[in-house]
C-alpha positions as CSV (number, residue, x, y, z in Angstrom):
1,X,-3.3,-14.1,-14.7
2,X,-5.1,-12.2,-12.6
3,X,-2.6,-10.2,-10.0
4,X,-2.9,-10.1,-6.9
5,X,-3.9,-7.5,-4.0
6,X,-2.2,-6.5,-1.0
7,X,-4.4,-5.3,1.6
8,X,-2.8,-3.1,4.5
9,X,-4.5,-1.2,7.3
10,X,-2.7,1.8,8.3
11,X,-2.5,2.8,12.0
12,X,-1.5,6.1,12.1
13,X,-0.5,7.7,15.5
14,X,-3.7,10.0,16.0
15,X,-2.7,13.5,14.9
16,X,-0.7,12.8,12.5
17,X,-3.3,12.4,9.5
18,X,-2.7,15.5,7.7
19,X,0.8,14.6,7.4
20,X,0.9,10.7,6.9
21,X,-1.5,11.8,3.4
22,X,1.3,14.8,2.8
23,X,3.4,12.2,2.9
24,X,1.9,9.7,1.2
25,X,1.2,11.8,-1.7
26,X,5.3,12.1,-2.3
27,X,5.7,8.1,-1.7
28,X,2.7,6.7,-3.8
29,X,4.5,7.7,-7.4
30,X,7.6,5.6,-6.1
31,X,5.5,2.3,-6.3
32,X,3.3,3.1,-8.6
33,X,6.9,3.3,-11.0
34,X,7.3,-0.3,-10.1
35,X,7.6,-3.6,-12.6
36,X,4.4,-5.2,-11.7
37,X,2.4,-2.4,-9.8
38,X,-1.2,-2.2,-11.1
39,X,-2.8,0.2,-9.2
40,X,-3.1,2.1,-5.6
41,X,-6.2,3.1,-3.6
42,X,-5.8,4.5,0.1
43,X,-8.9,5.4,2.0
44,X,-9.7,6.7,5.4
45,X,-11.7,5.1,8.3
46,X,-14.7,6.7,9.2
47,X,-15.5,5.2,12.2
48,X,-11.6,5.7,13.4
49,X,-10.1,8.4,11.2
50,X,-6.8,7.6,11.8
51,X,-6.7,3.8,9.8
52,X,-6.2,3.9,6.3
53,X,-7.5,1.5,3.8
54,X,-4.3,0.3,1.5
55,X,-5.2,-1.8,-1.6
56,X,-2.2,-2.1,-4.2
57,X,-2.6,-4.6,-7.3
58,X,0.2,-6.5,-8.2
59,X,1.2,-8.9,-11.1
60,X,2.5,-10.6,-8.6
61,X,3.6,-11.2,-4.7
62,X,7.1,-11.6,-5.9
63,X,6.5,-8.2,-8.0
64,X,5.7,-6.6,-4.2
65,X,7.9,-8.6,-1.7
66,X,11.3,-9.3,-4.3
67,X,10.9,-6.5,-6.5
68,X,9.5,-3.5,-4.6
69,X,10.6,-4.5,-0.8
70,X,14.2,-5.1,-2.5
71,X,14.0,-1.4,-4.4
72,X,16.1,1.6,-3.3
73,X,12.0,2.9,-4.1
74,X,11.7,1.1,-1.2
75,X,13.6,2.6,1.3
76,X,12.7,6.2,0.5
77,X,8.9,5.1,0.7
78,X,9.8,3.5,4.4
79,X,11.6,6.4,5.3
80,X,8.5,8.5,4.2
81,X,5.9,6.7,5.9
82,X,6.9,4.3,8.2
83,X,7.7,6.4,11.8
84,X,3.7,7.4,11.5
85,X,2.4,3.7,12.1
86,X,1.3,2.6,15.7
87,X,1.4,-0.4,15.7
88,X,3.3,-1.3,12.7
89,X,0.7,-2.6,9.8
90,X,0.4,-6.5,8.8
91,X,0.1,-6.7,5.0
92,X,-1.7,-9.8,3.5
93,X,-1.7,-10.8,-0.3
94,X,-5.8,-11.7,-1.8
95,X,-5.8,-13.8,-5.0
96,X,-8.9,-13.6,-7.0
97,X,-10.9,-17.1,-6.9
98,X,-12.8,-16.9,-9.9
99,X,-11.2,-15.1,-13.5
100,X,-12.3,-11.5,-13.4
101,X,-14.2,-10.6,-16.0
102,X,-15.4,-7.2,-17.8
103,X,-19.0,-6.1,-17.4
């Protein structure tokens, strides 16, 4: 299998960018701990600095929504992160359609 990829755009109030990636670096090892976690890139918009790119790989949807969203991991990474969103993110899940394969 695969995995799959949750893909989040970050609204961060606008000011707040130094912060929200302060923060972020504390909250990214707490799912990166996590059964099923595969990896983590964040990037910044260029043309709107204040949206941030979040790609996380998971074994898994369950892996994200059961096992992380039901974590105590969980709610240290909300209370971390969450009051700098405006609006509050949508996260999709992305499943590959053909087998990835190596170079």
């Amino acid at each position: 299998m695969d995995g799959i990829l949750e893909h989040v755009i970050l609204p961060v109030r606008p000011g707040g960018e130094r912060e929200f990636e302060a923060a972020f670096a504390i909250a990214r090892p707490l799912v990166a701990g996590m059964p099923g976690f595969r990896g983590l890139t964040l990037s910044r918009g260029i043309e709107h600095p204040n949206q941030y790119l979040m790609l996380i790989q998971w074994d898994s949807v369950e892996a994200h929504e059961i096992g992380f969203r039901g974590s105590p991991q969980y709610q240290e990474w909300r209370a971390l992160l969450h009051h700098f969103y405006d609006p509050f993110p949508t996260v999709t899940h992305f499943a590959p359609v053909a087998p990835q394969r190596a170079g």
